[in-house]
DOVO-640831 format. One record per residue (C-alpha): residue in three letters; x, y, z. Coordinates in nm, 2 decimals, padded with zeros to 4 digits. Layout:
BEGIN
<pt "ALA" <X Y Z>>
...
# end
This chain:
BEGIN
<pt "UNK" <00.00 00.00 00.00>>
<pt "UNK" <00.11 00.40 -00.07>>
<pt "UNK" <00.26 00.51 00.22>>
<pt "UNK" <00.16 00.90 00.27>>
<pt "UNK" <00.51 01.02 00.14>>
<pt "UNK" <00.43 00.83 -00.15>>
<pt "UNK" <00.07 01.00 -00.26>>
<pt "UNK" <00.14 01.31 -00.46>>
<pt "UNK" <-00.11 01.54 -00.65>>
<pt "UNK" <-00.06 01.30 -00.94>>
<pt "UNK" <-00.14 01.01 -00.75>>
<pt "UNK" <-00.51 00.91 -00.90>>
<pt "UNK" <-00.75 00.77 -00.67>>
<pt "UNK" <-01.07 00.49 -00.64>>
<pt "UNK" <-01.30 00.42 -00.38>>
<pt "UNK" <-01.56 00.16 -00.29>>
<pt "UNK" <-01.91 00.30 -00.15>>
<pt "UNK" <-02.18 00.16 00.01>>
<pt "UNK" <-02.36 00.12 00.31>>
<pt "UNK" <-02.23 -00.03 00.52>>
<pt "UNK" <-01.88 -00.06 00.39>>
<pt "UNK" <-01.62 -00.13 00.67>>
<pt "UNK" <-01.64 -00.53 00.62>>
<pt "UNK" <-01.55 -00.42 00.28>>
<pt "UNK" <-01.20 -00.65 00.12>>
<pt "UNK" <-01.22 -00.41 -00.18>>
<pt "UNK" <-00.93 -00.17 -00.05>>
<pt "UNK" <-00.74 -00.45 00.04>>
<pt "UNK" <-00.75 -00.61 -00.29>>
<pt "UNK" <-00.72 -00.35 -00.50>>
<pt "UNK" <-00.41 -00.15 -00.33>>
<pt "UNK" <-00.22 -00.49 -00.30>>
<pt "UNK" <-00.24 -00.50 -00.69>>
<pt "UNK" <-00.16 -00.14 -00.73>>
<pt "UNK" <00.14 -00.18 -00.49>>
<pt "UNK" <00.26 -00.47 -00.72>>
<pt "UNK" <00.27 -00.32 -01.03>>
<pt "UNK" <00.42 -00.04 -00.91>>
<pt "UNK" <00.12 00.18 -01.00>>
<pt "UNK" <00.02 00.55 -00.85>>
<pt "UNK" <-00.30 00.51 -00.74>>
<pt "UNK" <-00.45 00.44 -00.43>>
<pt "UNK" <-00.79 00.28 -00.32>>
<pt "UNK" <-01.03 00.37 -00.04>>
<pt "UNK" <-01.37 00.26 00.15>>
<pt "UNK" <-01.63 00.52 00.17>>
<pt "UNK" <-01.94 00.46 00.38>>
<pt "UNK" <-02.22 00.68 00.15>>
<pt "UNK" <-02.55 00.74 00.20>>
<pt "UNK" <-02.64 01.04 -00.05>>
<pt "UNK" <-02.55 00.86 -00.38>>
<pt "UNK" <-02.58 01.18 -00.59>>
<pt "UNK" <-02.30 01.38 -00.36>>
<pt "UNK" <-02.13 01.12 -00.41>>
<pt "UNK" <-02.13 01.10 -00.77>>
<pt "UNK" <-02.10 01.50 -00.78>>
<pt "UNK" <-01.80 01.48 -00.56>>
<pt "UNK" <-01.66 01.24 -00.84>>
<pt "UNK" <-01.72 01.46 -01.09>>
<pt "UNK" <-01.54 01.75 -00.92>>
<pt "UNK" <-01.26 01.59 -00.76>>
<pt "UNK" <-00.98 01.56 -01.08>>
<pt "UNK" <-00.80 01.28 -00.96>>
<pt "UNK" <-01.07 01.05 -00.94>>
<pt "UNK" <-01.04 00.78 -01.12>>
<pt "UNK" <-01.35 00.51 -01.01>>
<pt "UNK" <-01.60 00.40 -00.77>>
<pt "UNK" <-01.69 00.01 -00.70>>
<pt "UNK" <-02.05 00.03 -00.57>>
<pt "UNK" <-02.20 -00.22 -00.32>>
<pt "UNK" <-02.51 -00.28 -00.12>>
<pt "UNK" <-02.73 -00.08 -00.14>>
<pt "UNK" <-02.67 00.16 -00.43>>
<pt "UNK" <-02.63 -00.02 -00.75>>
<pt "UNK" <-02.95 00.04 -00.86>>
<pt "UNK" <-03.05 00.36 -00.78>>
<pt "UNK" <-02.70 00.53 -00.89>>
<pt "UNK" <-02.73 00.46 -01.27>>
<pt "UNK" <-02.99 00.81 -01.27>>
<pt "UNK" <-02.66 00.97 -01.18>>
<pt "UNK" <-02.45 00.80 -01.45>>
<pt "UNK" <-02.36 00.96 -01.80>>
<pt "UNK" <-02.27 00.64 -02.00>>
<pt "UNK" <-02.43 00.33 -01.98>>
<pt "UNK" <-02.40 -00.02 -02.22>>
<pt "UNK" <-02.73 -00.10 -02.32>>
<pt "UNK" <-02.65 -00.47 -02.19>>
<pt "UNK" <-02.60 -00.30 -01.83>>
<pt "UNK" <-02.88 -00.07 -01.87>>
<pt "UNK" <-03.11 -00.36 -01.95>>
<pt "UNK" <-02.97 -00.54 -01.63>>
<pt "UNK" <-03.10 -00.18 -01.43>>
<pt "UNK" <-02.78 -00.23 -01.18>>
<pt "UNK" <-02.41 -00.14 -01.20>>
<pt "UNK" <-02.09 -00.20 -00.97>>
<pt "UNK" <-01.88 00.02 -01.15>>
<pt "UNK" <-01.78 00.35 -01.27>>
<pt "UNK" <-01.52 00.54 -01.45>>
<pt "UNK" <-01.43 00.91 -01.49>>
<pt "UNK" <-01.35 00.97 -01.88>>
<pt "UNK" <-01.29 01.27 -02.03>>
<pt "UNK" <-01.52 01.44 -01.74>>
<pt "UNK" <-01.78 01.17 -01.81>>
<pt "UNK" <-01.89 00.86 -01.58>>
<pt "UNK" <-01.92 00.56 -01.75>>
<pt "UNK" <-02.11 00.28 -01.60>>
<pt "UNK" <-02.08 -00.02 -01.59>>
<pt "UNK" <-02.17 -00.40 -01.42>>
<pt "UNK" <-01.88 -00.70 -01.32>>
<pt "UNK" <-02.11 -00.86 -01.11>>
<pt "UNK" <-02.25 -01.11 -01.37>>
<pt "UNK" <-01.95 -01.21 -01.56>>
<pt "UNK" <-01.76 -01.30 -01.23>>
<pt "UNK" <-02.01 -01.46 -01.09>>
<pt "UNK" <-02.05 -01.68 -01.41>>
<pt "UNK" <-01.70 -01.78 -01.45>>
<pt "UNK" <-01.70 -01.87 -01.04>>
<pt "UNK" <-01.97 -02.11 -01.20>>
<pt "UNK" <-01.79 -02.21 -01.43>>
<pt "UNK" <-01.45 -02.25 -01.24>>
<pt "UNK" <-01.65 -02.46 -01.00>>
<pt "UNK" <-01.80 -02.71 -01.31>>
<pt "UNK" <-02.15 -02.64 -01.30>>
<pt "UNK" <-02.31 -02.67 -01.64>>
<pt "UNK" <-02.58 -02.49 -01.64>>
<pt "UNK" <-02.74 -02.65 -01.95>>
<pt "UNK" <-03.08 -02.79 -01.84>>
<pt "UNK" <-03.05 -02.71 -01.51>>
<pt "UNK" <-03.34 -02.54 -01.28>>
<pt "UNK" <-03.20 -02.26 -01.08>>
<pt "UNK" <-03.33 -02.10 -00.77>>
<pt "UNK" <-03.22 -01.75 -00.68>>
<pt "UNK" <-03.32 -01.57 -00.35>>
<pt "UNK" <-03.31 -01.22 -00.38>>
<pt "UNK" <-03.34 -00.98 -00.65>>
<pt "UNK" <-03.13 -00.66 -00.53>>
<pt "UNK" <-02.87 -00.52 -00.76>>
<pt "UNK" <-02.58 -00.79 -00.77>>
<pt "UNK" <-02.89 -01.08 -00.79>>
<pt "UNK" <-03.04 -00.87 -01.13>>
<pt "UNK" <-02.67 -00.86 -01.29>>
<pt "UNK" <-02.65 -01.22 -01.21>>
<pt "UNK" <-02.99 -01.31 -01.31>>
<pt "UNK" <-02.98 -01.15 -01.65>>
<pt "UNK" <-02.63 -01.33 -01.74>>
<pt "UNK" <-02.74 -01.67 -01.62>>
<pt "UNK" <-03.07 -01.60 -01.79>>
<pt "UNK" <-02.87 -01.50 -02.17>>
<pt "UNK" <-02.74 -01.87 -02.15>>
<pt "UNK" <-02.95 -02.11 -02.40>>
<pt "UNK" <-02.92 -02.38 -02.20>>
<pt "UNK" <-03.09 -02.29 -01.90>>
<pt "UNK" <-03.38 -02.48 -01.78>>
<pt "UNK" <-03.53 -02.25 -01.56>>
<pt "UNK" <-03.49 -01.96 -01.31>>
<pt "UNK" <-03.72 -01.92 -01.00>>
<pt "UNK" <-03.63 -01.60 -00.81>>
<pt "UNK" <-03.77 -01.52 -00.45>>
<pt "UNK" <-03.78 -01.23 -00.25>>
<pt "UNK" <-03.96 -01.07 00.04>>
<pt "UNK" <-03.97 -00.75 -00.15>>
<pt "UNK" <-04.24 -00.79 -00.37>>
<pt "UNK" <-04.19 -00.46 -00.56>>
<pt "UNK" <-03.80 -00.53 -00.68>>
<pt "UNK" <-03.90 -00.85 -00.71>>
<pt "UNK" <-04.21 -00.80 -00.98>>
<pt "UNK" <-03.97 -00.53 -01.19>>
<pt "UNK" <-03.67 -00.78 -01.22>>
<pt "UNK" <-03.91 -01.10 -01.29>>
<pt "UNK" <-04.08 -00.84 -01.59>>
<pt "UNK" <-03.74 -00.70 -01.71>>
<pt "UNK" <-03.63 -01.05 -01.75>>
<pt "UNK" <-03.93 -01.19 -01.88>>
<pt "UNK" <-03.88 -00.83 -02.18>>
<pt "UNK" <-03.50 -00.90 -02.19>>
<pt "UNK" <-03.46 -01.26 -02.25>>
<pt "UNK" <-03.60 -01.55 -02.40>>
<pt "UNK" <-03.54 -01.75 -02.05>>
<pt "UNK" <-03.84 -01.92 -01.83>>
<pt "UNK" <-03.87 -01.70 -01.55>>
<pt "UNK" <-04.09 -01.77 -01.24>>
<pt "UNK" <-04.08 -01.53 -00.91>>
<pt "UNK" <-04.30 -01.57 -00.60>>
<pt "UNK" <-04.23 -01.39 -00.25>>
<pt "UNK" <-03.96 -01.55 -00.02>>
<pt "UNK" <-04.19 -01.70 00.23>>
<pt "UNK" <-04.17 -02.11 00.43>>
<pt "UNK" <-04.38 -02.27 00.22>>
<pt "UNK" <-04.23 -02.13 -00.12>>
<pt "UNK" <-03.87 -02.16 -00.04>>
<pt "UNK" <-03.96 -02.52 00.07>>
<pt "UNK" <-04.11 -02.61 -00.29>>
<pt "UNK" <-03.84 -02.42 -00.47>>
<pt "UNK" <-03.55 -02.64 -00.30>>
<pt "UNK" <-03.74 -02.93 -00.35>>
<pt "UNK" <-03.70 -02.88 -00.77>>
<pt "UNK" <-03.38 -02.67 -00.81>>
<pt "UNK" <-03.05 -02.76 -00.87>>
<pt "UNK" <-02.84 -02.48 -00.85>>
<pt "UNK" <-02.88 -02.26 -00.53>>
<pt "UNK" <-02.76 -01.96 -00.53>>
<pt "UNK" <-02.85 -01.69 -00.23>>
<pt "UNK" <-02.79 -01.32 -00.32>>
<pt "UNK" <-02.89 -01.15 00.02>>
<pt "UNK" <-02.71 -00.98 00.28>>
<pt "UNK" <-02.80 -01.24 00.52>>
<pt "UNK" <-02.51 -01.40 00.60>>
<pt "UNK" <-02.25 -01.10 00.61>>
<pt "UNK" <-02.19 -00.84 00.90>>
<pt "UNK" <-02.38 -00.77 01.14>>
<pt "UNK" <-02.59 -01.13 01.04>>
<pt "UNK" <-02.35 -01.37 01.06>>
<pt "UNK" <-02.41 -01.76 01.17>>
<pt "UNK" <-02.77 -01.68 00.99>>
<pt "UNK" <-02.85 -01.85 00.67>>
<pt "UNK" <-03.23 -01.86 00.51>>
<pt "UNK" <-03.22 -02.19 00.42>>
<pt "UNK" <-03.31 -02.45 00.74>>
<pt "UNK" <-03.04 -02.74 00.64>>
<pt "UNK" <-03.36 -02.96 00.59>>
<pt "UNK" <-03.42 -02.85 00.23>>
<pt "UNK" <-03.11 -02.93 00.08>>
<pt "UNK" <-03.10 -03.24 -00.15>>
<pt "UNK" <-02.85 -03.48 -00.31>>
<pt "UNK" <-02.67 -03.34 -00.64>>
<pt "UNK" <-02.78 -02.97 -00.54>>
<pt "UNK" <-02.46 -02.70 -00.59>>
<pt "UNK" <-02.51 -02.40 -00.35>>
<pt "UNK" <-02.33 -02.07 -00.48>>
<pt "UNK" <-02.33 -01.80 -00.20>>
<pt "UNK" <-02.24 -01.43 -00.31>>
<pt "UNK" <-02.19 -01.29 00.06>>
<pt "UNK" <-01.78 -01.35 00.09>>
<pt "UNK" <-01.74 -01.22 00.46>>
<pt "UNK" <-01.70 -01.46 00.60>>
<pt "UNK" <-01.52 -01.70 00.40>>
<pt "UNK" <-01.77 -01.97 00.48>>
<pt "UNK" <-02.13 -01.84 00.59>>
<pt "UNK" <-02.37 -02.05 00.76>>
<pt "UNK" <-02.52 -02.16 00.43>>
<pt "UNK" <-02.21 -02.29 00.29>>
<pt "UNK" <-02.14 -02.49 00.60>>
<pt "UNK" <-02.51 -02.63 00.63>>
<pt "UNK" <-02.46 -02.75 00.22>>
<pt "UNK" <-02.14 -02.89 00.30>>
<pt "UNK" <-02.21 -03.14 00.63>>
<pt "UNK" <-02.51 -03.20 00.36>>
<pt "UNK" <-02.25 -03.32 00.12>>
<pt "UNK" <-02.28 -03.05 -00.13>>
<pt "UNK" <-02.08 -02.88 -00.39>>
<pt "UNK" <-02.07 -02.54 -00.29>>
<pt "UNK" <-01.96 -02.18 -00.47>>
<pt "UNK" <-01.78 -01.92 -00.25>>
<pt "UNK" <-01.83 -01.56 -00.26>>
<pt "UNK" <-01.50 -01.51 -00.28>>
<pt "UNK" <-01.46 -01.64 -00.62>>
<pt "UNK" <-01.70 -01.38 -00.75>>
<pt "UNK" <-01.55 -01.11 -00.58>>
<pt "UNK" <-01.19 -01.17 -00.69>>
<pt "UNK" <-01.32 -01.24 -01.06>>
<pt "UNK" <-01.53 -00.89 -01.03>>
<pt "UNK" <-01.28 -00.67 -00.88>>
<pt "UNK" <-01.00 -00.84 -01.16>>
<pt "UNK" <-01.24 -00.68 -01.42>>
<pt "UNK" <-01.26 -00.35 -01.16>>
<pt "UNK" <-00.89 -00.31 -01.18>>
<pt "UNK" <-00.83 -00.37 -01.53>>
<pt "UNK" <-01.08 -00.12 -01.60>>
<pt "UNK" <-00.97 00.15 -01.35>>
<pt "UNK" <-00.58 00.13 -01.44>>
<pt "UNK" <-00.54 -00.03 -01.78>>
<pt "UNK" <-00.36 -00.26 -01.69>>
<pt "UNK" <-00.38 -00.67 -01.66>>
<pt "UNK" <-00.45 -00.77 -01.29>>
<pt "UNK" <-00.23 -00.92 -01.05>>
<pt "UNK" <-00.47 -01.23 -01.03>>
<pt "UNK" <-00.26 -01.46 -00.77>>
<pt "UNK" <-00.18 -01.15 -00.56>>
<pt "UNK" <-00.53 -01.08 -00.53>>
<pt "UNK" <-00.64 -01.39 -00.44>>
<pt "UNK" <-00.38 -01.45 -00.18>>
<pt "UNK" <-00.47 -01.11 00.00>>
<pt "UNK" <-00.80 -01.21 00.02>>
<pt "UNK" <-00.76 -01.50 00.12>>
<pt "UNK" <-00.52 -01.44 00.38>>
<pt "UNK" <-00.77 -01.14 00.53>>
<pt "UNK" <-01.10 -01.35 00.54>>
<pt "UNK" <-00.88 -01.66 00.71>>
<pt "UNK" <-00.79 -01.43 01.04>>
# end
C-alpha cells in the first residue's frame, strides 16, 4: 500500500461506496495489486448514503479515477450515471464507474464474475433449474447473465420485497428468451423451490456483517446433487455454505465472484492486466484471520 510520502497530487484515486462498507475486502484487494505493479494510485472505503453527492464529488474531484459500488446503491445510482452499455442498462444495476474525459461511464462486473466462479466450480448450467433468493442489484446482474445462457432450464427468483422483485421478474421476462418464475420469499415457497432446483444460489445480505451464523435456508431442504453458490464473501464460509457442506454438497464461495469482479474492476480503472494470484492470496489471507 502508498505510504503518505508516497501520494502526490498526481497520485489518481478509487474508492468503494456503500452502506455499510467497513467489512469491505475491496481496498485491500485492489491496493495490493496497485502496490505490485508499481502503480500511482491508491484505493479507499467510503461509507455513502447520499449517492448523488457522491457522484458530484466524483465529478469534481480531478483525480478521481473510479468508484466500485456495493449494497445498497447499484440500482439507484445509474440516474446519476452519464454512459451506460445497453446490456447494463437492461440489467438496471451497475458495480462500477469510470471518470473519462469528465464523463462517468457505468458499468456492471457482477454477472461475468459470478459466471466464471460457476464455471470454475464445473456447474453446467445447460438444463439445469436454478433457484435464486433475492433480486437486489448484484442478484439482477447475475440473473440477467445466467438467464442469456441457452441452456438454462429455468430460473425461479424469490424475494420478500415484492416490488424489486415483480420489476426484475418483468425486465427478464422483456429482456430474455429465459423461463422465469418469481414468488415472494416465504416457508412454504422456499420449501417447494428447494425441493425442484439444482443450483442454489443466495444473493442477500443475510449471511454478512452484522448477520452472521444466519442463513435462510433450514439445512432440511437441501437435496443430493444440489450445488449452492453463496455471493456474501465475509466470512469466508457463511452458515449456508457450512449447512450444504455437512449435507454433502458442492458449494460456490463468494469469494470467487468477488476476486473475478474486482479483476475486471482493476483492469478497467488502471489499464492494466490484474495481478490475479496477488489478489487472491490477500484475500484469502484477510478472510482466514
Amino acid at each position: 500500500m502508498k505510504t503518505i510520502g508516497s501520494i502526490s497530487p498526481n497520485t489518481r484515486f478509487c474508492a468503494v461506496i456503500g452502506n455499510p462498507v467497513a467489512h469491505s475486502l475491496s481496498p485491500a484487494i485492489h491496493n495490493a495489486a496497485i502496490e505490485e505493479l508499481g502503480l500511482d494510485f491508491v484505493y479507499l472505503a467510503c461509507r455513502v448514503e447520499d449517492v448523488g453527492g457522491a457522484l458530484a464529488g466524483m465529478r469534481a474531484l480531478g483525480n478521481f479515477r473510479g468508484m466500485s459500488v456495493t449494497i445498497p446503491h447499484k440500482v439507484e445510482i445509474m440516474k446519476y450515471i452519464d454512459e451506460i452499455d445497453e446490456v447494463d442498462r437492461s440489467i438496471g444495476s451497475i458495480n462500477t464507474i469510470i471518470k473519462e474525459n469528465g464523463k462517468l461511464k457505468g458499468f456492471g462486473t457482477d454477472g461475468p464474475g459470478a459466471m466464471k466462479a460457476l464455471t470454475d466450480a464445473g456447474v453446467d448450467l445447460t438444463g439445469k433449474r436454478v433457484l435464486m433468493l433475492g433480486s437486489g442489484g448484484a442478484a439482477r446482474a447475475i440473473a440477467f447473465t445466467l438467464a442469456r445462457n441457452p441452456g438454462l432450464g429455468e430460473l425461479l427468483i424469490l424475494d420478500i420485497n415484492e416490488t424489486m422483485l415483480k420489476e426484475l421478474a418483468e425486465d427478464l421476462a422483456r429482456g430474455t428468451r429465459a423461463r422465469i418464475q418469481s414468488g415472494r420469499l416465504a416457508e412454504k415457497t422456499l420449501g417447494e423451490a428447494m425441493a425442484r432446483s439444482d443450483l442454489l444460489i443466495h444473493c442477500t445480505p443475510i449471511g454478512m456483517h452484522p448477520r452472521e451464523g444466519v442463513s435462510l435456508v433450514p439445512p432440511e431442504l437441501f437435496r443430493p446433487g444440489q450445488v449452492v453458490f453463496d455471493i456474501v464473501y465475509t466470512p469466508l464460509e457463511t452458515r449456508l455454505l457450512a449447512d450444504a457442506k455437512s449435507r454433502g454438497l458442492r458449494v460456490v464461495s463468494g469469494v470467487e465472484m468477488f476476486i473475478n469482479q474486482a479483476v475486471l474492476q482493476f483492469e478497467r480503472f488502471t489499464g492494466e492486466k490484474a495481478p490475479v494470484e496477488v489478489m487472491r492470496r490477500v484475500v484469502m489471507e484477510r478472510l482466514r484471520k
